[in-house]
C-alpha positions as CSV (number, residue, x, y, z in Angstrom):
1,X,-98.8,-113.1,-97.2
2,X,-99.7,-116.5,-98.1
3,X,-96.8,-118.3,-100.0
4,X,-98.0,-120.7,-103.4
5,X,-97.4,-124.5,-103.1
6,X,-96.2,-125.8,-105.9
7,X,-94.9,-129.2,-105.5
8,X,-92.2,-128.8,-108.7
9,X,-90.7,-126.0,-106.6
10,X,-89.8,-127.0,-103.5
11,X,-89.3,-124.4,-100.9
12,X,-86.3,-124.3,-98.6
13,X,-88.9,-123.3,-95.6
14,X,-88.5,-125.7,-92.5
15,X,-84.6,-126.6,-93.4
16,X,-83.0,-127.7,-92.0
17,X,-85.4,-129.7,-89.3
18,X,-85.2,-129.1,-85.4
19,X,-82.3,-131.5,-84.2
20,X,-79.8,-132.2,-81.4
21,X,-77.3,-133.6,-79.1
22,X,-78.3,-137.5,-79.0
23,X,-80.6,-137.5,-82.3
24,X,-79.0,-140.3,-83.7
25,X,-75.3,-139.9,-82.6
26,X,-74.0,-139.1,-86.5
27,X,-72.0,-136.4,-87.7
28,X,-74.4,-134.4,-89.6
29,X,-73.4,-132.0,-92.4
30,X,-74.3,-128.4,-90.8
31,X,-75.6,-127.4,-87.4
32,X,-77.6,-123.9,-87.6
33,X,-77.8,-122.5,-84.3
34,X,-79.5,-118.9,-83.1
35,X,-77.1,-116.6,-80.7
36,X,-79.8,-113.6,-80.8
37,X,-77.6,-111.3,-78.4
38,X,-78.4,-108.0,-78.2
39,X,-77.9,-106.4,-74.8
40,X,-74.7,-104.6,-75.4
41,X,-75.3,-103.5,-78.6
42,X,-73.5,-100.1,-78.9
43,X,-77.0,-99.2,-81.2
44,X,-79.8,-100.4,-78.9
45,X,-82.4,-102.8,-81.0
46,X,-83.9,-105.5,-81.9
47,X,-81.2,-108.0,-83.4
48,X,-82.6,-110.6,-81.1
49,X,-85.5,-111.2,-83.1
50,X,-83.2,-112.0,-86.1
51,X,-82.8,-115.8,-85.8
52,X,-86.3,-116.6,-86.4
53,X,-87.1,-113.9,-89.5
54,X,-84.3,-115.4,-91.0
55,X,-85.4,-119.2,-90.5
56,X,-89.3,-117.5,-91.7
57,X,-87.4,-115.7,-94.5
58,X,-86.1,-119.1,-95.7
59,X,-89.2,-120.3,-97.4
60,X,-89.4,-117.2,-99.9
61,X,-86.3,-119.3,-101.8
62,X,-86.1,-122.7,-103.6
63,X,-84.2,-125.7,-102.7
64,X,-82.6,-125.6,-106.3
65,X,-78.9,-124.7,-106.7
66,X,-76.5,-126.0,-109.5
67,X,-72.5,-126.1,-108.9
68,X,-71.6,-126.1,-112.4
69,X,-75.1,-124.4,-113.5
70,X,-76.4,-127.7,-115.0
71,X,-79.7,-129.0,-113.8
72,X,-78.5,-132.4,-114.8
73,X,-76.2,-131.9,-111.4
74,X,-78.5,-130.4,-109.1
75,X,-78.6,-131.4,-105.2
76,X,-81.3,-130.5,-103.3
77,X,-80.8,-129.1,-99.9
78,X,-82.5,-131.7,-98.5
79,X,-80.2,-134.0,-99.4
80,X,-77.6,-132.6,-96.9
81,X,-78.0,-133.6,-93.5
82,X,-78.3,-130.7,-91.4
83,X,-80.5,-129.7,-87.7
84,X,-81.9,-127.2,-86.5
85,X,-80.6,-126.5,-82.6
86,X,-82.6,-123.8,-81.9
87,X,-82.1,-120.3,-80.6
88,X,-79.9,-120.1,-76.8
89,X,-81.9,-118.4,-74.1
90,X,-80.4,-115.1,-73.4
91,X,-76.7,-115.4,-74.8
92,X,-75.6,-112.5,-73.5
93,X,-73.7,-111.6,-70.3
94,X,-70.9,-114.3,-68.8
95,X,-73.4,-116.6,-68.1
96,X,-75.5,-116.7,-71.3
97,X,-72.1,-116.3,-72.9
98,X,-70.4,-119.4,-71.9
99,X,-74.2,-121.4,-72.2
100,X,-74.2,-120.5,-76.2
101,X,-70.5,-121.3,-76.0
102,X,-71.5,-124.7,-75.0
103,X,-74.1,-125.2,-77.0
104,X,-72.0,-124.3,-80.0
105,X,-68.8,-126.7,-78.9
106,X,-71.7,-129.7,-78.6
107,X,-73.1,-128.7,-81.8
108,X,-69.1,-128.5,-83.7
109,X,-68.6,-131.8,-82.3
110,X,-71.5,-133.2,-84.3
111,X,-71.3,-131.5,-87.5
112,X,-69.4,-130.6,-90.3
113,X,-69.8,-127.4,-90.1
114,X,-72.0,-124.7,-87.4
115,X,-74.0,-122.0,-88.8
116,X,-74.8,-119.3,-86.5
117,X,-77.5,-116.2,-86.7
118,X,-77.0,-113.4,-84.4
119,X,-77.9,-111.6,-82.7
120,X,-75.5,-108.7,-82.8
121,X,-71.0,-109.1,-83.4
122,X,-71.2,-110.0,-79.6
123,X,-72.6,-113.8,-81.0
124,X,-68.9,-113.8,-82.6
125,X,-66.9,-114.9,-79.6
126,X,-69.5,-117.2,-78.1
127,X,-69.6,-119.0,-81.8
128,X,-65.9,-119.1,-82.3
129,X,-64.9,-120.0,-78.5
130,X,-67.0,-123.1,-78.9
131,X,-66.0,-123.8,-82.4
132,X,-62.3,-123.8,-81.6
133,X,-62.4,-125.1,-77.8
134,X,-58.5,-125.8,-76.8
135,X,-57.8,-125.4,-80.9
136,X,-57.8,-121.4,-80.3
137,X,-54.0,-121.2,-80.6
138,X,-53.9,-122.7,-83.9
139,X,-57.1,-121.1,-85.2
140,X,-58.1,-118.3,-87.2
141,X,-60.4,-115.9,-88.3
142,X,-61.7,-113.9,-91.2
143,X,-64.3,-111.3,-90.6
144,X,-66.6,-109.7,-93.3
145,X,-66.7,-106.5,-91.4
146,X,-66.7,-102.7,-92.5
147,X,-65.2,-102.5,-88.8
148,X,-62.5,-103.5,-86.9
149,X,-64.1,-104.7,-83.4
150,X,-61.3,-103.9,-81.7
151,X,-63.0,-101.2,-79.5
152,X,-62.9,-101.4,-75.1
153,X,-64.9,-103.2,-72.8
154,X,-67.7,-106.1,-74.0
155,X,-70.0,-104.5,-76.7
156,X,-70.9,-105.8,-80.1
157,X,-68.1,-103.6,-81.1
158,X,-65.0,-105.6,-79.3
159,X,-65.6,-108.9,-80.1
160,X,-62.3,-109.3,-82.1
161,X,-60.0,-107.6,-79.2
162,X,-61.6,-110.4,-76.7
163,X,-61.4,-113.2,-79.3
164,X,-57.3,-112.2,-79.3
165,X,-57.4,-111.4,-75.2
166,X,-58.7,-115.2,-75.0
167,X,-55.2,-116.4,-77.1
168,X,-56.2,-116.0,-80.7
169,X,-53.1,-115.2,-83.0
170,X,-53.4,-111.6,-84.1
171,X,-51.3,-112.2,-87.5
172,X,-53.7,-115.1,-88.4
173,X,-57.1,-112.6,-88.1
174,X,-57.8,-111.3,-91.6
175,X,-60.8,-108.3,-92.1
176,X,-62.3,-107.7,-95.6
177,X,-63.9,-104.8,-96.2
178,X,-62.7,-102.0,-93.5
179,X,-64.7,-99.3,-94.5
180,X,-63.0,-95.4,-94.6
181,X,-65.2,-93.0,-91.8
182,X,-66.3,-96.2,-90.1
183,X,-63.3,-96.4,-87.5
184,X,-60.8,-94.8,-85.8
185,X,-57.0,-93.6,-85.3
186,X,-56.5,-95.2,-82.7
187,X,-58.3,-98.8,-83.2
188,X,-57.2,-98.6,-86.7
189,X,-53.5,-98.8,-85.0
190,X,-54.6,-101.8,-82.4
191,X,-55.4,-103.2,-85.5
192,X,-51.5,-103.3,-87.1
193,X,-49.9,-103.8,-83.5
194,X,-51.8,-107.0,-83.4
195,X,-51.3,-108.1,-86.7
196,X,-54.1,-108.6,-88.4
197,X,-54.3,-108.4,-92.4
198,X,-56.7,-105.7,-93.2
199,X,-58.2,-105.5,-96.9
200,X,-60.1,-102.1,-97.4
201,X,-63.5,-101.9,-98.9
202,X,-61.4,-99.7,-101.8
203,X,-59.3,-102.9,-102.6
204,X,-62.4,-104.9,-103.3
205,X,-63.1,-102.9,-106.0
206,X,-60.6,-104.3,-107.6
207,X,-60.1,-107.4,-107.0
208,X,-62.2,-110.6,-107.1
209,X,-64.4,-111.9,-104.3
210,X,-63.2,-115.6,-104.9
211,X,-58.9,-114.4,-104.9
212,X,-59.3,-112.4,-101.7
213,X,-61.0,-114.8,-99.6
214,X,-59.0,-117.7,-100.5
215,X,-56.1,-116.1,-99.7
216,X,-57.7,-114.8,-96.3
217,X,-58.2,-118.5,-95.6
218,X,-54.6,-118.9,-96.3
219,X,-53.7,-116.8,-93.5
220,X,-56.3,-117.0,-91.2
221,X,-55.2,-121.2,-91.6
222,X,-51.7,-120.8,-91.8
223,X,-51.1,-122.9,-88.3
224,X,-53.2,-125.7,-89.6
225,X,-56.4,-124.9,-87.1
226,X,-59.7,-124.4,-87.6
227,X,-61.2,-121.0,-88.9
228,X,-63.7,-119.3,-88.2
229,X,-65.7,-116.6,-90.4
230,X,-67.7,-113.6,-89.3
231,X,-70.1,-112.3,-91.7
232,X,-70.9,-109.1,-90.5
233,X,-74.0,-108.0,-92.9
234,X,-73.0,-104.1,-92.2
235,X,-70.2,-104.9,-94.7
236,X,-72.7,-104.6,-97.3
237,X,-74.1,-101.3,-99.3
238,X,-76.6,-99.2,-96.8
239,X,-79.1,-99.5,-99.8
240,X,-78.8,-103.5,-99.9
241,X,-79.0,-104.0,-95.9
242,X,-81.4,-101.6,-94.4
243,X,-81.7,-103.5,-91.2
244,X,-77.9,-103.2,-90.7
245,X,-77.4,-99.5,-87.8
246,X,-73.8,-99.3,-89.1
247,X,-73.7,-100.4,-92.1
248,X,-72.2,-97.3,-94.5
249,X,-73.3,-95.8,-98.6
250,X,-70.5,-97.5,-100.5
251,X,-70.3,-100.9,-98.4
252,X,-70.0,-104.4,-100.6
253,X,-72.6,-105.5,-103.1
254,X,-75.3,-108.0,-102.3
255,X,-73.7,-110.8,-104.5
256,X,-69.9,-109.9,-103.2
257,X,-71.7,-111.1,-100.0
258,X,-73.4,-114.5,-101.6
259,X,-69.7,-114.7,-103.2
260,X,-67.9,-115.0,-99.4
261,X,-70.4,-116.6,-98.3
262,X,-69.7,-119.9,-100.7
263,X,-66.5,-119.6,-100.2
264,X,-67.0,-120.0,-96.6
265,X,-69.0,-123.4,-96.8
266,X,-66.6,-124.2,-99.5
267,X,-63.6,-124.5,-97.5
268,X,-62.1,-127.0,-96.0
269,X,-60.7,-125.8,-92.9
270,X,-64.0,-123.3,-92.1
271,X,-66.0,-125.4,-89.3
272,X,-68.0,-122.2,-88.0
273,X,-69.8,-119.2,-89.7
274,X,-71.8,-116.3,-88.2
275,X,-74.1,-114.0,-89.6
276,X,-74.9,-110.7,-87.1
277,X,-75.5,-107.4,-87.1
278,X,-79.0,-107.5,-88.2
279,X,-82.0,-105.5,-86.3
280,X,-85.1,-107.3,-88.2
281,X,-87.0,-105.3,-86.6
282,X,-85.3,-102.4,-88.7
283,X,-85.9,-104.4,-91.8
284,X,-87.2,-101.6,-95.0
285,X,-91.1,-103.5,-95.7
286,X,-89.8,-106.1,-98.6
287,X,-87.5,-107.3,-96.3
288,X,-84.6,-107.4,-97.9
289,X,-81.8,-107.5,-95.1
290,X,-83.3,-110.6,-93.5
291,X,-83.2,-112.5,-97.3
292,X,-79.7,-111.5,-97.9
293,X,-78.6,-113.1,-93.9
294,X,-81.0,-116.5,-95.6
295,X,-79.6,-116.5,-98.7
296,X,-76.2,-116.5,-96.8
297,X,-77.0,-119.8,-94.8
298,X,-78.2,-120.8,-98.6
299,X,-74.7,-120.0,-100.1
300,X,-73.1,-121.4,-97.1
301,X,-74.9,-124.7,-97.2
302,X,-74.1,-125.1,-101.4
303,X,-70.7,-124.3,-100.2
304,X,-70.3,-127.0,-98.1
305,X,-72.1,-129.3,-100.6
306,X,-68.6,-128.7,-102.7
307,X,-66.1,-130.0,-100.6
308,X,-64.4,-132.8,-101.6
């Protein structure tokens, strides 16, 4: 379907531009970077395909966002400087593994902040590992995630166990939105011998988006390192993510997810973000899953744009 052109709505299609080690040598503002693994999924699919529907499903949204809803203040994405690196050839398996890892450590030491599409959860420990490099001791993450990924072996369902095996601080993981029939007994008790701060999907009900992520930041930063965030899209509502295998009736709303997903740009100590778990070739015919994974590099990007 042909999109209109209307020059007094610019589209955020084509943004941010393909970029690079060496293009210019500055420290841009965000690095998006594609991780399309998909091999181990424990759901075979398509979630390789996902990177480039999301950076297609870009251009169905404006440039325009306001921080304090005043057009007066308005700052076009284009105003940030961000690059395009591109999607890593077959990230999956030790070696493709430790090639996005690279990629993603080049791409941290040039930016502000990396953006990363999976892909399936496996795109987590490639995208953190390069994030944090020798940092992992004093780093932490926060997963959006009706599941713990704690499980055996190397699937898209153990990438927190191997994040922690590789010398990441169990009491300084935090998961939001560990979902009731969605784990187990036993993984559910991995969970507390680690450490890790678990808010249930039940708890988000009643609290607000903004209070519980700032104080899983809190945590997740409490050793002064970098953080990482997982946004695991099968958090969300079944209804709102079609394109998401395990994602459960009853998950998170569509704007909870634009919510953390601000607040992930927004803070200070969050130098890497993923967004996985989406099979676009799965997608229900309006697309919706594939918006919600661009409207989170959208939220993510305004984020940033509010730092101090």
């Amino acid at each position: 379907m042909a999109l209109t052109n209307d020059p007094l709505w610019p589209r955020a299609g084509g943004w941010p531009a393909p970029g690079g080690p060496g293009d210019g040598g500055e420290i841009v503002d965000l690095a998006l970077i594609g991780i399309p693994t998909w091999r181990t999924s424990i759901t075979p699919g398509g979630t390789g395909s996902t990177p480039k529907a999301v950076r297609a499903a870009l251009s169905y949204y404006s440039e325009f966002w306001s921080p304090d809803r005043s057009v007066h203040h308005t700052v076009p994405y284009r105003n940030m400087h961000a690059v395009d690196w591109g999607d890593i050839d077959e990230p999956d398996g030790p070696a493709g593994e430790s090639r996005a890892a690279a990629a993603v450590a080049m791409a941290a030491a040039g930016s502000r902040l990396v953006v990363a599409i999976g892909g399936d959860n496996a795109a987590t420990v490639p995208a953190a590992l390069g994030a944090w490099g020798t940092r992992i001791e004093s780093a932490g993450l926060v997963t959006l995630d009706a599941h713990h990924d704690l499980r055996d072996g190397v699937t898209n369902g153990s990438p927190v166990r191997r994040l922690i095996e590789a010398g990441l601080a169990g009491h300084r993981v935090v998961q939001v939105g560990i979902a009731d029939f969605a784990n187990s007994a036993d993984y559910s008790a991995r969970a507390a011998d680690y450490g890790i701060t678990v808010v249930h999907r039940d708890e988000l009900h009643r609290r607000p988006m903004e209070d519980v992520m700032a104080e899983a930041f809190a945590v997740a930063g409490s050793a002064g390192g970098p953080i990482h965030v997982d946004l695991d899209l099968d958090v969300c509502d079944r209804a709102v993510v079609p394109a998401c295998p395990a994602a459960l009736p009853g998950g998170i709303s569509a704007y909870e997810f634009r919510t953390s997903a601000r607040a992930a740009g927004a803070h200070p100590a969050v130098e890497s973000v993923d967004l996985t778990e989406v099979d676009a070739e799965r997608d229900s015919q309006d697309g919706r899953t594939v918006r919600l994974v661009a409207l989170g590099v959208l939220e993510i990007s305004a984020g940033l744009r509010m730092r101090a």
